[in-house]
mmCIF entry with sequence, helices, sheets and N, C-alpha, C, O atoms, coordinates in Angstrom:
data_MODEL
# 
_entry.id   MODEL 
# 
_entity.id                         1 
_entity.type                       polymer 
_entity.pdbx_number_of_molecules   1 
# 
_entity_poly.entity_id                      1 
_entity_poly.type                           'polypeptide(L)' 
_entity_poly.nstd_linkage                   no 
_entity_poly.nstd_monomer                   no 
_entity_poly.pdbx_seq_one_letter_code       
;(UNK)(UNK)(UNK)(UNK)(UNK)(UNK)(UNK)(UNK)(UNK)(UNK)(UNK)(UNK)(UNK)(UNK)(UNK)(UNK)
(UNK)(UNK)(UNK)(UNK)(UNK)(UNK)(UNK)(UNK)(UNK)(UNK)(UNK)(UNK)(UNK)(UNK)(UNK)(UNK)
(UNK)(UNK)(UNK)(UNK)(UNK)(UNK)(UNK)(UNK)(UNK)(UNK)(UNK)(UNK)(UNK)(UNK)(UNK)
;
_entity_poly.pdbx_seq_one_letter_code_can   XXXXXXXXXXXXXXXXXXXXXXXXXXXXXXXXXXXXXXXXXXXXXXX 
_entity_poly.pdbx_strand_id                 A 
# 
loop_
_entity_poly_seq.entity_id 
_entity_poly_seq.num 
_entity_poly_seq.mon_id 
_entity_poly_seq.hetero 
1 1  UNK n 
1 2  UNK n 
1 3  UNK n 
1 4  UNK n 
1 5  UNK n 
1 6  UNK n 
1 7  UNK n 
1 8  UNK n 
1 9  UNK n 
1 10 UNK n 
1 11 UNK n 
1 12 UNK n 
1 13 UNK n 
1 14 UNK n 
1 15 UNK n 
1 16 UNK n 
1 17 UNK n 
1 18 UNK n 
1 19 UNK n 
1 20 UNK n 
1 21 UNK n 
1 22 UNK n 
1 23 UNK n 
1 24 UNK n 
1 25 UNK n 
1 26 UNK n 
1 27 UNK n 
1 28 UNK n 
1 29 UNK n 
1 30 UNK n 
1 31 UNK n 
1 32 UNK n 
1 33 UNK n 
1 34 UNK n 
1 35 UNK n 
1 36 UNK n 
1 37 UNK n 
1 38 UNK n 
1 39 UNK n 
1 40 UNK n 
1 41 UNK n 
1 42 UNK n 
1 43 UNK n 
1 44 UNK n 
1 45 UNK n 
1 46 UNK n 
1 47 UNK n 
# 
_struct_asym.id          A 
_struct_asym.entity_id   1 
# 
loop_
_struct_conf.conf_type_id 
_struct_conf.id 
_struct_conf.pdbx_PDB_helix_id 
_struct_conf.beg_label_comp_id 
_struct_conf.beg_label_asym_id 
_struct_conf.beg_label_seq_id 
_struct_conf.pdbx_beg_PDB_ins_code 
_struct_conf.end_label_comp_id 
_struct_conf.end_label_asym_id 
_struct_conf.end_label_seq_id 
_struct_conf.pdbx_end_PDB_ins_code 
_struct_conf.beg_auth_comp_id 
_struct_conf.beg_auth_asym_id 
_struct_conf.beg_auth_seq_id 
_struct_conf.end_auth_comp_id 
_struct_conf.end_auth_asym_id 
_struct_conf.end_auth_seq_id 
_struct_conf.pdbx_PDB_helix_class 
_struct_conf.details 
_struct_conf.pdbx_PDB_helix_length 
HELX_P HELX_P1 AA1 UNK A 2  ? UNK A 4  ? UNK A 2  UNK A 4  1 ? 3 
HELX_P HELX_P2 AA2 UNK A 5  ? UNK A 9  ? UNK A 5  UNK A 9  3 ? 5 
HELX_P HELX_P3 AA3 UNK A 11 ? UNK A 19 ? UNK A 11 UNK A 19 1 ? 9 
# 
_struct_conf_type.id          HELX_P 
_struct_conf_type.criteria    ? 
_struct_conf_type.reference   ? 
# 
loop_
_atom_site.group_PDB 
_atom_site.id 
_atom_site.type_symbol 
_atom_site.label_atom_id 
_atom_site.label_alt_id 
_atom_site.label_comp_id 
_atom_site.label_asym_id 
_atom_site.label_entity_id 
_atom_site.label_seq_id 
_atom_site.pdbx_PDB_ins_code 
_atom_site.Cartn_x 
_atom_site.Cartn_y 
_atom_site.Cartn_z 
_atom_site.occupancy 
_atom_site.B_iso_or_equiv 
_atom_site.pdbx_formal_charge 
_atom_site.auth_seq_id 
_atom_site.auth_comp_id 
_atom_site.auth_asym_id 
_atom_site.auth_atom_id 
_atom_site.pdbx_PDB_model_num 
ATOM 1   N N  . UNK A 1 1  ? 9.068   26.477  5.330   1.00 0.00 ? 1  UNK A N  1 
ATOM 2   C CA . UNK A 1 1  ? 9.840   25.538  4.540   1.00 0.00 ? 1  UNK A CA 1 
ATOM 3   C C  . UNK A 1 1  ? 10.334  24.368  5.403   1.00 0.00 ? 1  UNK A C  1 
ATOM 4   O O  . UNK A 1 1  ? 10.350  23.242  4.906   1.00 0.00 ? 1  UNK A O  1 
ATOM 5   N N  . UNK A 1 2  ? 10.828  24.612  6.943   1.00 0.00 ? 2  UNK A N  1 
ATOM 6   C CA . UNK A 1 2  ? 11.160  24.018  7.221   1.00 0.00 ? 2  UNK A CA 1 
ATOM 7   C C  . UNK A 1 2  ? 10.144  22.452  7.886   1.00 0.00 ? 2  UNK A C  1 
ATOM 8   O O  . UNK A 1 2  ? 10.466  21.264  7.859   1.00 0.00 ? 2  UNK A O  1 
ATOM 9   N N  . UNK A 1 3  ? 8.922   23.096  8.408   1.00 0.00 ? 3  UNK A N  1 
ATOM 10  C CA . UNK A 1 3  ? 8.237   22.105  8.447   1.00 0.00 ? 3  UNK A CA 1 
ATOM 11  C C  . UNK A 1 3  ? 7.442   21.486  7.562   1.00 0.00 ? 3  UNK A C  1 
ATOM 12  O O  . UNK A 1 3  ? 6.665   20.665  8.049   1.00 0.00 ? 3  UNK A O  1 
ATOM 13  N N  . UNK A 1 4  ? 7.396   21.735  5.726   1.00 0.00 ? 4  UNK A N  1 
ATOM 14  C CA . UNK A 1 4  ? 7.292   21.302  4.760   1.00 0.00 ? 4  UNK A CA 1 
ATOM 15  C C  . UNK A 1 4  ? 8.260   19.990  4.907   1.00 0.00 ? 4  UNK A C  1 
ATOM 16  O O  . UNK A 1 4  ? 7.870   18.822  4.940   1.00 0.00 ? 4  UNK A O  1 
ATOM 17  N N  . UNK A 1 5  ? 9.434   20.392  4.977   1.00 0.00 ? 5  UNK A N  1 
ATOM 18  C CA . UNK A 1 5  ? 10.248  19.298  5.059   1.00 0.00 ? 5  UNK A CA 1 
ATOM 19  C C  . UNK A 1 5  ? 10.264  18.140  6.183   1.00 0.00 ? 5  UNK A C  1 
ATOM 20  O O  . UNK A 1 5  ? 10.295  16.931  5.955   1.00 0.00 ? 5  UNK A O  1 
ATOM 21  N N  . UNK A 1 6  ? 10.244  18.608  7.123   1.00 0.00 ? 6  UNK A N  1 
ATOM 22  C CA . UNK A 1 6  ? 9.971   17.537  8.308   1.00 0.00 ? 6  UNK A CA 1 
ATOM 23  C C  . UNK A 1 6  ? 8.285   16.699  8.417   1.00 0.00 ? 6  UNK A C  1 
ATOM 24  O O  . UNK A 1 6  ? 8.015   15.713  9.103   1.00 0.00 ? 6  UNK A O  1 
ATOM 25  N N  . UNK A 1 7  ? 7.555   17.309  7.703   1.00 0.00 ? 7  UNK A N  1 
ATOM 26  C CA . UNK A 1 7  ? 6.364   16.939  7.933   1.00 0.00 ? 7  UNK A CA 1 
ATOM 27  C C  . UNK A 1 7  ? 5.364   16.293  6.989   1.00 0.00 ? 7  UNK A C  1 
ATOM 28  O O  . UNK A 1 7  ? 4.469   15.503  7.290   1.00 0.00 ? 7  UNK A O  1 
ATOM 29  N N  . UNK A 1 8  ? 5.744   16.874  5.544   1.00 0.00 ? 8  UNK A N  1 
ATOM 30  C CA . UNK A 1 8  ? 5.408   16.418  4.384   1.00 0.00 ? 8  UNK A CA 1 
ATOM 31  C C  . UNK A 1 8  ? 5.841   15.192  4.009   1.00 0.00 ? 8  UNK A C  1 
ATOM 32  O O  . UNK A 1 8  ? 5.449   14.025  4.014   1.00 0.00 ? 8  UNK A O  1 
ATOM 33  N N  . UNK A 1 9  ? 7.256   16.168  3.513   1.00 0.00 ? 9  UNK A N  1 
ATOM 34  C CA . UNK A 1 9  ? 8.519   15.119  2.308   1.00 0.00 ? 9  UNK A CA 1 
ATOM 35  C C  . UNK A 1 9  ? 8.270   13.839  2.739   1.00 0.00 ? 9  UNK A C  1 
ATOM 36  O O  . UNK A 1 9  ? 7.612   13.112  1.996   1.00 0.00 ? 9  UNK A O  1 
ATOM 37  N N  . UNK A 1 10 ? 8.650   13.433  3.757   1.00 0.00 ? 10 UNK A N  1 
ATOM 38  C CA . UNK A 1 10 ? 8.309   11.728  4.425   1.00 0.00 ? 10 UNK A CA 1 
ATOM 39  C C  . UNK A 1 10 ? 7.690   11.428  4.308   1.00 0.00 ? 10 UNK A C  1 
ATOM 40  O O  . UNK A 1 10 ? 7.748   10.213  4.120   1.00 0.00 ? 10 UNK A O  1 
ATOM 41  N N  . UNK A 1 11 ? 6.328   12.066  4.257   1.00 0.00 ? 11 UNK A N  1 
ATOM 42  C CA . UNK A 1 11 ? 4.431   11.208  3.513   1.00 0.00 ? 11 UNK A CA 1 
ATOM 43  C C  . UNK A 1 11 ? 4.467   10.944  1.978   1.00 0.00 ? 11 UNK A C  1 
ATOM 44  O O  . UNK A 1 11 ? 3.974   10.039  1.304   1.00 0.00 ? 11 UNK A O  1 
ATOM 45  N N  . UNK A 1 12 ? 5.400   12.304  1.567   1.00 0.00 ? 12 UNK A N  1 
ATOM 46  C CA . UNK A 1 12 ? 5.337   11.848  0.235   1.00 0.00 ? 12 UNK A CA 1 
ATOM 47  C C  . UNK A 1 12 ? 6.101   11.151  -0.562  1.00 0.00 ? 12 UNK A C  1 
ATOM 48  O O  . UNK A 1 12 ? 5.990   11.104  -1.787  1.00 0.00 ? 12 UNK A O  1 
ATOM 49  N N  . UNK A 1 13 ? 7.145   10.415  0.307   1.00 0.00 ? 13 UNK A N  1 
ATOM 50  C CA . UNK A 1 13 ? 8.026   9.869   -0.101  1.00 0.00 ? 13 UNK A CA 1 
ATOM 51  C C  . UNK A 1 13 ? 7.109   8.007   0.004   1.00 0.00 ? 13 UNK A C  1 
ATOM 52  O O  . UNK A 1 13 ? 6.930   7.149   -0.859  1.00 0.00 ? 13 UNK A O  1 
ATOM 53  N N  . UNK A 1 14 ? 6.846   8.053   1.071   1.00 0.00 ? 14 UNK A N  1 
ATOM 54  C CA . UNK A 1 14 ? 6.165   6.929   1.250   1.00 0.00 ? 14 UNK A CA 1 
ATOM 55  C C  . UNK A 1 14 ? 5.070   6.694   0.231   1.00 0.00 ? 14 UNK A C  1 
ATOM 56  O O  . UNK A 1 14 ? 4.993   5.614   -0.354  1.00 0.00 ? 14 UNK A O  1 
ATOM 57  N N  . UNK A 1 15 ? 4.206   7.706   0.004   1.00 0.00 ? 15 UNK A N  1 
ATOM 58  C CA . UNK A 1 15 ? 3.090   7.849   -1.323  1.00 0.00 ? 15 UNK A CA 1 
ATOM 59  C C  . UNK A 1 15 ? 3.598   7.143   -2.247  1.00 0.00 ? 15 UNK A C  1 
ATOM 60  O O  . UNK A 1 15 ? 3.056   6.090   -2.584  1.00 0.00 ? 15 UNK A O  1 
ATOM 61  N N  . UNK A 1 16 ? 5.095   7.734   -3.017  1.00 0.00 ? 16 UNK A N  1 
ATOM 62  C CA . UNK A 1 16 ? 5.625   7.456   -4.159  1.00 0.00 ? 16 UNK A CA 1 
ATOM 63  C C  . UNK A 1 16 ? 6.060   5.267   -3.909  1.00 0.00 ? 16 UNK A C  1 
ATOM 64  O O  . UNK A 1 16 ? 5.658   4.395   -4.679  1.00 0.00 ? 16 UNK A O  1 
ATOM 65  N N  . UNK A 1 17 ? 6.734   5.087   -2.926  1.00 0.00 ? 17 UNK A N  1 
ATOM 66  C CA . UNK A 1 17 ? 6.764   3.603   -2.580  1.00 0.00 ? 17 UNK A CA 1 
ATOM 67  C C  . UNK A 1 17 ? 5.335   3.086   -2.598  1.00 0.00 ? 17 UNK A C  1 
ATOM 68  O O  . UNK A 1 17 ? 5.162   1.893   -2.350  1.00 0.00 ? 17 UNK A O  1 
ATOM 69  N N  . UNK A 1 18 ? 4.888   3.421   -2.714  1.00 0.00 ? 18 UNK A N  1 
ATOM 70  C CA . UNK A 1 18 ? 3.396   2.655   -2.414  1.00 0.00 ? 18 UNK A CA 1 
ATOM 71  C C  . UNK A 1 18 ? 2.893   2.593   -3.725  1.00 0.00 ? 18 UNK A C  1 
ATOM 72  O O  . UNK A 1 18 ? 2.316   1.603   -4.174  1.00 0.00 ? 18 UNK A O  1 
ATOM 73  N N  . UNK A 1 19 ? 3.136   3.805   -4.451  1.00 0.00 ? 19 UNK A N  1 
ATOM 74  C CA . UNK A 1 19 ? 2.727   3.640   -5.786  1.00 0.00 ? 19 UNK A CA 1 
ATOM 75  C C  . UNK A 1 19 ? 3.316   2.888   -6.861  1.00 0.00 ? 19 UNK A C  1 
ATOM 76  O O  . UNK A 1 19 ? 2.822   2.245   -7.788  1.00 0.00 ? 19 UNK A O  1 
ATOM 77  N N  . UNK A 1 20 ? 4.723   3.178   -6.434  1.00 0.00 ? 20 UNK A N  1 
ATOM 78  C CA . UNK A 1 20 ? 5.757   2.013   -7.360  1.00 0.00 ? 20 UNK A CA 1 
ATOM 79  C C  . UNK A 1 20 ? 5.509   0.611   -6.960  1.00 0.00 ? 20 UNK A C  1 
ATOM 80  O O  . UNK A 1 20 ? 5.817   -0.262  -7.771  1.00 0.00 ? 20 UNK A O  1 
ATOM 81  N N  . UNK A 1 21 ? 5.004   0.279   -5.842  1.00 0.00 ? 21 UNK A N  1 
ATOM 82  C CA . UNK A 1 21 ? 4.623   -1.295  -5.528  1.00 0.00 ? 21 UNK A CA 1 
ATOM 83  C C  . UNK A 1 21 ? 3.365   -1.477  -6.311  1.00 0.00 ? 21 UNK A C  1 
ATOM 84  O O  . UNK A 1 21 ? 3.270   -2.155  -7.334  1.00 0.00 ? 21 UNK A O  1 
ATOM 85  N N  . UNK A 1 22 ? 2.492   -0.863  -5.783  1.00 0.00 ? 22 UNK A N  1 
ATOM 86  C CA . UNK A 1 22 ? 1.152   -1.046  -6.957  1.00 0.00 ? 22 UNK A CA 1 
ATOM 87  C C  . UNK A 1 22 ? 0.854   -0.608  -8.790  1.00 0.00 ? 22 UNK A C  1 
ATOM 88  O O  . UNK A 1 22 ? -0.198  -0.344  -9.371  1.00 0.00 ? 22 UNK A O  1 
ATOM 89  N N  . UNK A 1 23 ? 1.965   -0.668  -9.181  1.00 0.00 ? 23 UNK A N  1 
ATOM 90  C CA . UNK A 1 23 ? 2.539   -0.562  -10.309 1.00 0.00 ? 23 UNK A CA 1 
ATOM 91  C C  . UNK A 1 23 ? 1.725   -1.197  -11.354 1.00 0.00 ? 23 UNK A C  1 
ATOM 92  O O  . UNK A 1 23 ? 0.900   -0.859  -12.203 1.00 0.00 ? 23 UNK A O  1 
ATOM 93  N N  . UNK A 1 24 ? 2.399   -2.424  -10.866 1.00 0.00 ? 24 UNK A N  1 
ATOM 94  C CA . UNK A 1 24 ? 2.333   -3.496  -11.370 1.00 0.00 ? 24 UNK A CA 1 
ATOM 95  C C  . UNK A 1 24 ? 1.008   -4.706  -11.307 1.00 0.00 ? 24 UNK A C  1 
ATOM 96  O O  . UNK A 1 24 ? 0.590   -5.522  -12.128 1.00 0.00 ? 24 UNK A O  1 
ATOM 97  N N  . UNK A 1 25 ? 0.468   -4.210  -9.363  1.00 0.00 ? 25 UNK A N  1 
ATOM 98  C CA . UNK A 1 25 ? -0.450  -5.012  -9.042  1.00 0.00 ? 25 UNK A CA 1 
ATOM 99  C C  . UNK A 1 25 ? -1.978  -4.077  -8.798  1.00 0.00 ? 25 UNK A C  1 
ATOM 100 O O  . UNK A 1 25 ? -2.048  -2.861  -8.971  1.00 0.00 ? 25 UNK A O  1 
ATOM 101 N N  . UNK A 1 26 ? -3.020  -4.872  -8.407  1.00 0.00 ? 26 UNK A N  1 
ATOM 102 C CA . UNK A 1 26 ? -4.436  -3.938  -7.800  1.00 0.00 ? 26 UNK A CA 1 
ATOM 103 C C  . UNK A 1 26 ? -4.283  -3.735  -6.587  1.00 0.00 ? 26 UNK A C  1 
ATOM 104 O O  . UNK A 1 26 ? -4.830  -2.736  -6.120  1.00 0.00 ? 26 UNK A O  1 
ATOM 105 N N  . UNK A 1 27 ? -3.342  -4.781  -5.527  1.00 0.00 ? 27 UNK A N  1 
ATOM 106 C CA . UNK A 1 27 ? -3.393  -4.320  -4.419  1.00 0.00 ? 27 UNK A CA 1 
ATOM 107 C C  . UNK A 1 27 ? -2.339  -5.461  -3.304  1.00 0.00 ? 27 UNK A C  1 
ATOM 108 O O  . UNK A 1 27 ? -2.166  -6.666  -3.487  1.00 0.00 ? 27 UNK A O  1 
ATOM 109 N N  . UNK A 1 28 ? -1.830  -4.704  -2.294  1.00 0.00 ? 28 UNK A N  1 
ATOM 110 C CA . UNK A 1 28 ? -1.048  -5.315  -1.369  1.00 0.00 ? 28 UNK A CA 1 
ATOM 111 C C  . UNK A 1 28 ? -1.460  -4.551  -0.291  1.00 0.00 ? 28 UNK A C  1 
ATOM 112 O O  . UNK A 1 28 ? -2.203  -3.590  -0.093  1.00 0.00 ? 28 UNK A O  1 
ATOM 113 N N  . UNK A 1 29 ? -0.196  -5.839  0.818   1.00 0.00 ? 29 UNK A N  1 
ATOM 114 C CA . UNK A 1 29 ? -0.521  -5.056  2.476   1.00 0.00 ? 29 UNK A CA 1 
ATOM 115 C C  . UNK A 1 29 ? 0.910   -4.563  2.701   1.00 0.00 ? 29 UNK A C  1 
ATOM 116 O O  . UNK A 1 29 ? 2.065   -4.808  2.352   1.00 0.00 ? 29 UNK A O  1 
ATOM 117 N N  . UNK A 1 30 ? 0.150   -3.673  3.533   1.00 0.00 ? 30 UNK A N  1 
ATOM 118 C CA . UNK A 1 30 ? 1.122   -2.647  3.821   1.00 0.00 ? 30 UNK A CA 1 
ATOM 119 C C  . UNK A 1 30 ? 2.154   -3.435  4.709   1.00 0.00 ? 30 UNK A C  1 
ATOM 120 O O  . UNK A 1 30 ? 3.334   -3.134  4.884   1.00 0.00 ? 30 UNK A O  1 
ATOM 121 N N  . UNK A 1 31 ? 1.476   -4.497  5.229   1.00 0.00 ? 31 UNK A N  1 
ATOM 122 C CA . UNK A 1 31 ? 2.753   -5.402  6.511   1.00 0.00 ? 31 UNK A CA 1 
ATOM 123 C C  . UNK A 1 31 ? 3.658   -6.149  5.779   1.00 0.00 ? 31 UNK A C  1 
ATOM 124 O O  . UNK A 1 31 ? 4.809   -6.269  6.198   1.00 0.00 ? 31 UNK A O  1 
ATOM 125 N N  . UNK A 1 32 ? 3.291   -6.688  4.706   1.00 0.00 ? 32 UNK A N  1 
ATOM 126 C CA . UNK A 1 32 ? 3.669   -7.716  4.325   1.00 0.00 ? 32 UNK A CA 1 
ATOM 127 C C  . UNK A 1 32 ? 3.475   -7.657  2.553   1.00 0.00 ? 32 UNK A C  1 
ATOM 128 O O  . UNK A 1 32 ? 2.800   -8.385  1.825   1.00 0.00 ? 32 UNK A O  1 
ATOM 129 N N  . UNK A 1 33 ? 4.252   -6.624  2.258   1.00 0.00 ? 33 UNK A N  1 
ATOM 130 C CA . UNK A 1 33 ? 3.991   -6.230  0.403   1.00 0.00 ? 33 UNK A CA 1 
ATOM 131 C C  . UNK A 1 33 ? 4.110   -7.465  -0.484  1.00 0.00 ? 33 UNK A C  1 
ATOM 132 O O  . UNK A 1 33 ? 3.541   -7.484  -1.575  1.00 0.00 ? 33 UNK A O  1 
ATOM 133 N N  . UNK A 1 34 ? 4.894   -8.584  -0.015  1.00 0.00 ? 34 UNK A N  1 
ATOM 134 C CA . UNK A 1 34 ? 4.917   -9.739  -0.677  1.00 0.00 ? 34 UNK A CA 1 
ATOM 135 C C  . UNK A 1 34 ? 3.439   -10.505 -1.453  1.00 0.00 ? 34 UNK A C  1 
ATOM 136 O O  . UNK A 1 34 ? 3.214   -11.018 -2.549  1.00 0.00 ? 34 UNK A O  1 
ATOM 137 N N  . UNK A 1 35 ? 2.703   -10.264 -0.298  1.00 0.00 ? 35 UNK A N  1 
ATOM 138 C CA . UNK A 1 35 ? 1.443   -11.209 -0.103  1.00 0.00 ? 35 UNK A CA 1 
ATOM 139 C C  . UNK A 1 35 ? 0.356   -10.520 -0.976  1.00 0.00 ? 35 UNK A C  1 
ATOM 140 O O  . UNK A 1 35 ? 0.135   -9.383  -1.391  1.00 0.00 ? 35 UNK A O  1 
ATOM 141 N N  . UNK A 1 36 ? -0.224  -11.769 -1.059  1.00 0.00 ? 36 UNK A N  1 
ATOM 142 C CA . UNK A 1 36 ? -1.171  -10.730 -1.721  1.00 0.00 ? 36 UNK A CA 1 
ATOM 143 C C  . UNK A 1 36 ? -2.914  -11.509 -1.740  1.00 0.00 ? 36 UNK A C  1 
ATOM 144 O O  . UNK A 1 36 ? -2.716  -12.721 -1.830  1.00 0.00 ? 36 UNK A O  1 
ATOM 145 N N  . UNK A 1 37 ? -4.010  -11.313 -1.704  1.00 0.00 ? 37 UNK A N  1 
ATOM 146 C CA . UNK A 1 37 ? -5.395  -11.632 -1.323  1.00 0.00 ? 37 UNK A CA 1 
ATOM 147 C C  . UNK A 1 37 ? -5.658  -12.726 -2.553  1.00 0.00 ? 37 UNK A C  1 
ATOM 148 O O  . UNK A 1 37 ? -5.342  -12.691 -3.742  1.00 0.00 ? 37 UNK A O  1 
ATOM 149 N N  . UNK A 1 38 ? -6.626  -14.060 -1.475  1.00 0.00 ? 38 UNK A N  1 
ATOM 150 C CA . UNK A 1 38 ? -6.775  -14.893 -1.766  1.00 0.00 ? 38 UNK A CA 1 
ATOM 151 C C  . UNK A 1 38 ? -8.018  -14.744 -1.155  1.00 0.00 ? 38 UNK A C  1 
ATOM 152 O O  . UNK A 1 38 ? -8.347  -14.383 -0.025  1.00 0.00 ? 38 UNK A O  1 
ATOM 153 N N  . UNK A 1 39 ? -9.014  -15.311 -2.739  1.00 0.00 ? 39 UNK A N  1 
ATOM 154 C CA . UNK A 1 39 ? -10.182 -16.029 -2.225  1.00 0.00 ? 39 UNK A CA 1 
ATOM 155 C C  . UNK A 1 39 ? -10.298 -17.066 -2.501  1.00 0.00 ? 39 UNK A C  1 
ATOM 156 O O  . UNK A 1 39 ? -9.840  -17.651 -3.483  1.00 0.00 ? 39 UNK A O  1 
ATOM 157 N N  . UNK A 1 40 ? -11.237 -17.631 -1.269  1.00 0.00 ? 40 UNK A N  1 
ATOM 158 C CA . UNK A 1 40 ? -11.740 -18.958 -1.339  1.00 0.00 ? 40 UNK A CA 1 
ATOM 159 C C  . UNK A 1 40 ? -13.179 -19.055 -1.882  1.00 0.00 ? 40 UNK A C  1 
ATOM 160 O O  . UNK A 1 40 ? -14.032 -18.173 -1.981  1.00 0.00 ? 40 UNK A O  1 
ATOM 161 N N  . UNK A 1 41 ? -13.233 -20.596 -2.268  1.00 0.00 ? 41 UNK A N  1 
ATOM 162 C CA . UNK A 1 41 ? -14.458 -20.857 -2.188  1.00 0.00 ? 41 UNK A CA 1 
ATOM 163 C C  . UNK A 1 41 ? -15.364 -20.591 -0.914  1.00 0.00 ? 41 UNK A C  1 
ATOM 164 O O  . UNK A 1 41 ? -16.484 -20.165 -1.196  1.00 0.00 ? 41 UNK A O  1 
ATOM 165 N N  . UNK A 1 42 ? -15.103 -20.756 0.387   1.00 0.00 ? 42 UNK A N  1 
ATOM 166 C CA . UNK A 1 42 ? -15.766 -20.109 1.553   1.00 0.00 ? 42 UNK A CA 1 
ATOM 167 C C  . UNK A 1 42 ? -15.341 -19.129 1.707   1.00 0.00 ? 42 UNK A C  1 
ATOM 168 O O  . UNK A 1 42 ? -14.247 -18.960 2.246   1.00 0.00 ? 42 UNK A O  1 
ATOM 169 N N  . UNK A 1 43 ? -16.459 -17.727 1.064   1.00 0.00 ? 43 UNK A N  1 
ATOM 170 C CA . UNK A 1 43 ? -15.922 -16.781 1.290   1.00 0.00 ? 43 UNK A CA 1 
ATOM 171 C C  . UNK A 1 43 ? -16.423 -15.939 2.141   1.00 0.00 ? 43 UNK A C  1 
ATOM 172 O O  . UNK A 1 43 ? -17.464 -15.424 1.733   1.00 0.00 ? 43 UNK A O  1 
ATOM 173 N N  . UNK A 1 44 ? -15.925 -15.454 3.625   1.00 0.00 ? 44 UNK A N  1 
ATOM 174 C CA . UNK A 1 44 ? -16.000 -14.871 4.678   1.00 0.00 ? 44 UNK A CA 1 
ATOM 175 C C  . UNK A 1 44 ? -16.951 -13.655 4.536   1.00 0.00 ? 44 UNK A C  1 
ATOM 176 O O  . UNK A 1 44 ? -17.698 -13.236 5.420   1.00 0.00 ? 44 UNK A O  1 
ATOM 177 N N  . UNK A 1 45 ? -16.798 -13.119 3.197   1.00 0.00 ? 45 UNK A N  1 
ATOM 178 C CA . UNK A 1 45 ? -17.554 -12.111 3.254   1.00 0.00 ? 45 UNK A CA 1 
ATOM 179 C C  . UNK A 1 45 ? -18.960 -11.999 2.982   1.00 0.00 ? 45 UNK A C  1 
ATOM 180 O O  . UNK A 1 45 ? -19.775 -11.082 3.082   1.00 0.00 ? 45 UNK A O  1 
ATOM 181 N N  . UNK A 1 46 ? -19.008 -13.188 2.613   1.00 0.00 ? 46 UNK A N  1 
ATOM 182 C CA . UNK A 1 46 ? -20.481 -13.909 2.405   1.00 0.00 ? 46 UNK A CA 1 
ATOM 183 C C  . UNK A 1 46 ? -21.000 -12.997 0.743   1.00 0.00 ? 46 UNK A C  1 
ATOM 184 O O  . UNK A 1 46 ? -22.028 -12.391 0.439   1.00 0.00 ? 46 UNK A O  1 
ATOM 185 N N  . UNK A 1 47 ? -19.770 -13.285 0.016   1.00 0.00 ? 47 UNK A N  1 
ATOM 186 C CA . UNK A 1 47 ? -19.912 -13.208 -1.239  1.00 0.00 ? 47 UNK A CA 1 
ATOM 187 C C  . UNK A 1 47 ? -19.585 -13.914 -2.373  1.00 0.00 ? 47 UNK A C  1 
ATOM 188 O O  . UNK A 1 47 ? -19.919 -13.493 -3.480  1.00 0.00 ? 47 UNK A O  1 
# 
C-alpha cells in the first residue's frame, strides 16, 4: 500500500491534469500548456 502511494498516486494524479487540459483541446506541450501547434505554409515535415 505504501508504495502504491508513493509511486503511483503522483502518475496518476498527473494523468488526470493532463486529461483535464486536453478536454477541451487535440493537443498541447507539456512545457508550455498555453501554446499550442502551428502550421505553416512551409511545412518542415515536408507535408
Amino acid at each position: 500500500m505504501e508504495k502504491l502511494q508513493q509511486e503511483h498516486l503522483p502518475k496518476l494524479q498527473s494523468y488526470e491534469e493532463q486529461e483535464a487540459i486536453l478536454a477541451y483541446r487535440s493537443s498541447y506541450s507539456k512545457t508550455d500548456p498555453d501554446a499550442t501547434f502551428m502550421r505553416t505554409k512551409e511545412d518542415h515535415l515536408g507535408k
